[in-house]
Structure formats: structure tokens, C-alpha cells
N, C-alpha and C positions, 0 to 999 in steps of 0.2 A: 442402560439409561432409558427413563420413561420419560417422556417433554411431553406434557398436556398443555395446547397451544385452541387459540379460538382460529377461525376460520382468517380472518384479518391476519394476525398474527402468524399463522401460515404461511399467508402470501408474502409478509414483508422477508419472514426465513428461506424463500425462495429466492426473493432478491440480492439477500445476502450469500446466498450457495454462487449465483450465478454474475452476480456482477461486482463482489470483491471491493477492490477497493478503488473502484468506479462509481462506485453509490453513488455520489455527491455530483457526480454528472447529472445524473436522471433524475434526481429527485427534486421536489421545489416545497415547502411548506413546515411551519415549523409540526404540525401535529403529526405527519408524516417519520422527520426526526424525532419525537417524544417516542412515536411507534417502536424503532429501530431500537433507541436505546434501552427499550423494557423485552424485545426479544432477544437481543444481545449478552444484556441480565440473567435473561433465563439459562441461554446457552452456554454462557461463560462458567456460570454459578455451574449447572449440572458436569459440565465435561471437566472441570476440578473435583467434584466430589467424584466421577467415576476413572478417576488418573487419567486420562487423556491431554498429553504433555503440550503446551506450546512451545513455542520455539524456544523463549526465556525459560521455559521450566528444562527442555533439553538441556541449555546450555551451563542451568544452573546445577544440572545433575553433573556435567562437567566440571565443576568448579569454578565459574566464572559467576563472579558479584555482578547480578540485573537489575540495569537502572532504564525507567522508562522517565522522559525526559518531554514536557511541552510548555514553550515558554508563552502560554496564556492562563486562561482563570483552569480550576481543578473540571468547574462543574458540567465543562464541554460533555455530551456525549456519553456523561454516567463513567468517567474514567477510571477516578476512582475507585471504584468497584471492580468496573473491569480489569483495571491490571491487577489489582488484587487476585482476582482469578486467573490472570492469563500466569499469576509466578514472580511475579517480579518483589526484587529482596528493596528495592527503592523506589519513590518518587519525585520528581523535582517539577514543579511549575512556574509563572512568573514571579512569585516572590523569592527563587532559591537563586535569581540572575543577581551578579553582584552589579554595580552601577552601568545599568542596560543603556544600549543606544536603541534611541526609537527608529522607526520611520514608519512614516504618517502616525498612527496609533499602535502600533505594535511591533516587538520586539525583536529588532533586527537578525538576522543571521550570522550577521561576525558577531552581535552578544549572545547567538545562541552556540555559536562555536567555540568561543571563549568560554564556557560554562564545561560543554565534554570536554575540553583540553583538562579543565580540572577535576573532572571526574576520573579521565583516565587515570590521570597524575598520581593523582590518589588512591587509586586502587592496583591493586596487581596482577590483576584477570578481569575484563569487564565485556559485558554485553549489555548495549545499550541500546536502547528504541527512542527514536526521535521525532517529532512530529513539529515540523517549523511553523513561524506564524506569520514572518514577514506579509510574502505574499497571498494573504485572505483578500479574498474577494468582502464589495465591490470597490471600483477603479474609479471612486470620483470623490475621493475622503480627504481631499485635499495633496499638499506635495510636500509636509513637515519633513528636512532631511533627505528631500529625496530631487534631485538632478533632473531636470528635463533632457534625456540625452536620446530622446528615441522623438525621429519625426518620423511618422507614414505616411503617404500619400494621399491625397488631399478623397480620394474616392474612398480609401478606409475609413478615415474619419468621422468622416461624413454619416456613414454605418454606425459607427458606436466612439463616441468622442473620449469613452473611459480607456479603450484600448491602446494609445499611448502612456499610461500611468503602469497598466500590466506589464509592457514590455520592458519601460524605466527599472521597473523592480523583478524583472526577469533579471536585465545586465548587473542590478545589482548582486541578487545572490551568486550570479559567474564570479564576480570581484570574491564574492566570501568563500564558496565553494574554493576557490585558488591558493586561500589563506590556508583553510581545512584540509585540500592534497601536501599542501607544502610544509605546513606542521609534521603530518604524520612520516611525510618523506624523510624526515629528520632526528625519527624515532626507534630506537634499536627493539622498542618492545615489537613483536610481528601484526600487524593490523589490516582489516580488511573493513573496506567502508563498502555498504552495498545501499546505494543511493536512486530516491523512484520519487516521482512524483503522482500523488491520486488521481487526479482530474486535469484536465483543460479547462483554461478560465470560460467561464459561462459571461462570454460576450455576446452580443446582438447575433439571431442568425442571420439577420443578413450583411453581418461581418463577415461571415461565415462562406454565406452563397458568393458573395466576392471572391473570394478565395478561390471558392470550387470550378466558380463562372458557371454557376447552373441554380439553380432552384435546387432545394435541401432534398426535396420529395423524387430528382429527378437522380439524383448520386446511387451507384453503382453498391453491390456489397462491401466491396475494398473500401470507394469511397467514404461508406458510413462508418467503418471502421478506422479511420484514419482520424476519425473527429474524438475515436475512444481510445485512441495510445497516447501516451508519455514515455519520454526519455528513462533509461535506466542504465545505471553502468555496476560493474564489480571492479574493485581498485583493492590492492595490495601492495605491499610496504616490500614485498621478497617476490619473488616470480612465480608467478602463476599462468595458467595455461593463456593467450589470448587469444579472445573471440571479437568477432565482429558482425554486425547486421543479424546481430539474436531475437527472434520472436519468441514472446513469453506471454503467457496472462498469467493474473497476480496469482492465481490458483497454485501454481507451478513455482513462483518468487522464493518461498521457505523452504521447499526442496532444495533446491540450485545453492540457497545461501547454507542449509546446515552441511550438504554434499561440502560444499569448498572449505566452511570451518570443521570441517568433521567433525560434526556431529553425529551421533546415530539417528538411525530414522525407524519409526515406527513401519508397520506392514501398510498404513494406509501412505502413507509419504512414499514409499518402493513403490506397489501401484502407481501413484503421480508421476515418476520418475518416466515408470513404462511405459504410462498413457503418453506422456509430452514426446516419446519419439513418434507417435500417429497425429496428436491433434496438440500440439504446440500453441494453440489459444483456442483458449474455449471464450466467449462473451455473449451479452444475451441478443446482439445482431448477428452473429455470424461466427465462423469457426475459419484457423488459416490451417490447414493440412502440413503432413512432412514434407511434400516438395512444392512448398510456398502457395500455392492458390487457396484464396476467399472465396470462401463457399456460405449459403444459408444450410440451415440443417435438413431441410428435403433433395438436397445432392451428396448428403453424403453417403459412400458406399456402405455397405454390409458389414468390414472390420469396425468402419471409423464407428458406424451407430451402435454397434456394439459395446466399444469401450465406451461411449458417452453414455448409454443404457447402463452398464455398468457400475461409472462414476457416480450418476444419478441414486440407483440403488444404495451406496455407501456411505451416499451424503446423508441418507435418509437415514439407513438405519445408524451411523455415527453422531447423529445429531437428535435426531427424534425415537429411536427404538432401537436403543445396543442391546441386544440379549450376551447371554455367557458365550454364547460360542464365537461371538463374532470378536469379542473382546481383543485378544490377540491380535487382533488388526490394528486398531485402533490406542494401545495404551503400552508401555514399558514395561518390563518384567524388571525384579529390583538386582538380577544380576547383570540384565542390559544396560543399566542405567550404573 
């Protein structure tokens, strides 16, 4: 694969290499966004014409009917297009919810749960991709449907007045999320829900510096990296190995998830496997090592810069310059598949 990219265009594919599905933290502007979605285009489009499988395409070599599912408009983000490439046999957006529950302007979570119940229902292998809308920022769209049940402390507030509305429709999705475990609990089909959130809501920093009780500028490497996690779990309907207090970056999320569904994995997903027992998050502030310490990348030693020199290497050439030989790394052979 040959990707002829401008200079701009570069830089936003870097962004994309290294901060996943963290974008929407750092980023602010819609032309920025237009950016993203025309180099995501490029890459999507090429790495389907050159077989290089995503996860939906893995699983759909397995047998498994792929439905990508987001209950707002098609034209978020160029979606269309992109799941077209990413494999997926379906798409469902806000018009395929049968009579949706709102809250404030968009389409709740128990309506977006009640939509996969019936997709599963319906189908008899499914792999689905889900991308909720409830909680879109911002936090002051009024409180259509939605509970005042979050007070903060008159010093938060004070910081950003939106940030009780975020938390309201935090407790809310727990309430649906409970619906969604306890559904599946009660289903003989075997199921694995592997559940992540993108971003932290983009509140006021000095919501923020409250929190840390320091100035944003004055926070530690751990620190800043605690502004860039979200919560994630793997949940299973039959017993599965449990873990706890797992550090991940999203780079490493589609290993972890096709390992548990067994799935196979390409030669570049095995590499990820390998690299995540040395650097278990890679981000574009900072990296957390195998026995737990936050590091910037001028401490890390000789193995760890290695494998990231490495990773780096393979991002490139799987993305922007796959010649014949590297292929194998990167794409399915049709007896693996």
C-alpha cells in the first residue's frame, strides 16, 4: 500500500497512530474534524483494498453477521464510508430506533439497548460495534428527561456549572448499562460485552485543577495521564479468566478483545500482544511500563524504546508504505481466515 498524503494530512495520521481513541480529547475545531475524516477515508479505503482485516472483517471471516450501530445522524465523521471499509455486513442509525426515548436531544441508552437486544435476537452470530449518543457533550442543553440527582460541592460548581448535568447522565447510563448486564445474564446464547468509553467530558480546566488541587501546568506525568483514561471492562455471560486494575491503551483494546472471542490475529496484532507485556500504554503524554510506573519517553530504557521504535516503524509502513514483503504482517491468508 502506497498512501500519498500532504504534509497537514501527515500530521493529523500521526494523531491518529498515537492517540486512538482519545482524539476528541485534544482536539477543538470543526476544520480540524473535516481534517480527520478525509485522512481516515484515505486509510480506511486503502487498507480494504490491500486485505488488511479489522476486527468486523475478522470476525466476519468467522461467521459472525456485523452490525455497526450509532443511534444519531449517518453523516457524523464520514461513517458511512468508513464502516463500509472497516467490513461491516450492516448499519443501523437514529432512524432504525423503534420509538426512542430522548434525553435532553438525544437518544437514550436503554433506547440504544433495546435496539442490540433486537439485533441479537435476530440474528444467530453477531458482532456488533456501538457507539452511544446519550452522553454528547455539551452539559447545559437543558434537562429534557433527565433527573437532577447529582449535587457537587458548591466549589465545583462554581468551575463549570455544566458539570452536574454530565454526571446526572453519567448515573444515568449505570441505570442502563444494569439493564444491558442483566439482559445478557439471562441468555443461553454465550456473549461478551467489551465496554470503553472515548474521552472525558471536556469540562472547564479549572474544574479540573480542583480536583488535582494544583494548576493543570504544575501535574506530575501520572497526573496528566489520569485526565486521559476512561473506565473499561470485559463481561461475559460463561466464565472467563478475572482481572482486575488492567492498564490498557486503546492501541492494545482489539487484541485483548479478538484474543477472548477467538478470533485469529494477524502478525501485526501478535506483535501488539508482545509489545503490551513491556509498555501496556503507549499515549501521546506519556507511556505506563510493565511494573506500573508513568514515564515521558526520554526515561524510557533501551528494551522499552525499542519496541516503541519498532511499533512506530510498522505503523508507517502498514499504513503509508506496505511493500510485498511486509504484507504478511499485516493481512490474512484465506486459509487463516
Amino acid at each position: 500500500m502506497n498512501l500519498e498524503l500532504s504534509q497537514k494530512q501527515f500530521r493529523r495520521l500521526l494523531d491518529l497512530v498515537y492517540i486512538g481513541n482519545w482524539i476528541l480529547n485534544s482536539t477543538r475545531g470543526d476544520q480540524r474534524f473535516t481534517d480527520y475524516d478525509e485522512v481516515e477515508s484515505l486509510l480506511f479505503g486503502k487498507a480494504a483494498l490491500e486485505g488488511m482485516p479489522s476486527l468486523a472483517a475478522l470476525a466476519g471471516a468467522q461467521g459472525y453477521e456485523t452490525t455497526a450501530f450509532h443511534p444519531y445522524k449517518s453523516s457524523g465523521w464520514n461513517r458511512v464510508l468508513a464502516y463500509q471499509y472497516l467490513s461491516f455486513d450492516h448499519q443501523l442509525y437514529q432512524e432504525d430506533v423503534e420509538n426512542p426515548w430522548y434525553i435532553r436531544h438525544y437518544i437514550s441508552d436503554l433506547s440504544d439497548y433495546d435496539t442490540i437486544f433486537d439485533v441479537t435476537q435476530a440474528q444467530d452470530t453477531t458482532f456488533l460495534f456501538n457507539v452511544t449518543m446519550q452522553n454528547h457533550s455539551g452539559y447545559a442543553q437543558g434537562w429534557n428527561n433527565l433527573e437532577r440527582t447529582i449535587d457537587l460541592p458548591a466549589e465545583l460548581t462554581r468551575t463549570d456549572s455544566s458539570a452536574e448535568q454530565y454526571f446526572a447522565l453519567a448515573r444515568e447510563s449505570d441505570n442502563a448499562l444494569r439493564e444491558l448486564i442483566t439482559y445478557y445474564s439471562n441468555v443461553d446464547e454465550p456473549t461478551l460485552v467489551v465496554f470503553f468509553g472515548d474521552h472525558q467530558p471536556p469540562l472547564k480546566n479549572a474544574f479540573y485543577e480542583v480536583l488535582y488541587g494544583k494548576k493543570l501546568s504544575e501535574r506530575t506525568t501520572e497526573e496528566v495521564m489520569q485526565q486521559y483514561a476512561v473506565p473499561f471492562f470485559i463481561w461475559a455471560n460463561y466464565d472467563i479468566e478475572e482481572q482486575e486494575d488492567v492498564v490498557i491503551s486503546p492501541n492494545y483494546l482489539g487484541v485483548l478483545t479478538a484474543q477472548m472471542a477467538g478470533l485469529p490475529l494477524t502478525g501485526y496484532m501478535n506483535f501488539l500482544s508482545q509489545m503490551y507485556e513491556v509498555l501496556p500504554a503507549i499515549t501521546p503524554v506519556g507511556f505506563v511500563t510493565a511494573d506500573g510506573q508513568f514515564v515521558e519517553e526520554e526515561e524510557l530504557n533501551e528494551e522499552q524504546q525499542a519496541w516503541l521504535d519498532t511499533y512506530e516503524i510498522l505503523n508507517y509502513c502498514g499504513m503509508v508504505d506496505l511493500f510485498d514483503e511486509a504484507r504478511p504482517m499485516f493481512c490474512m491468508d484465506s486459509e487463516t481466515e
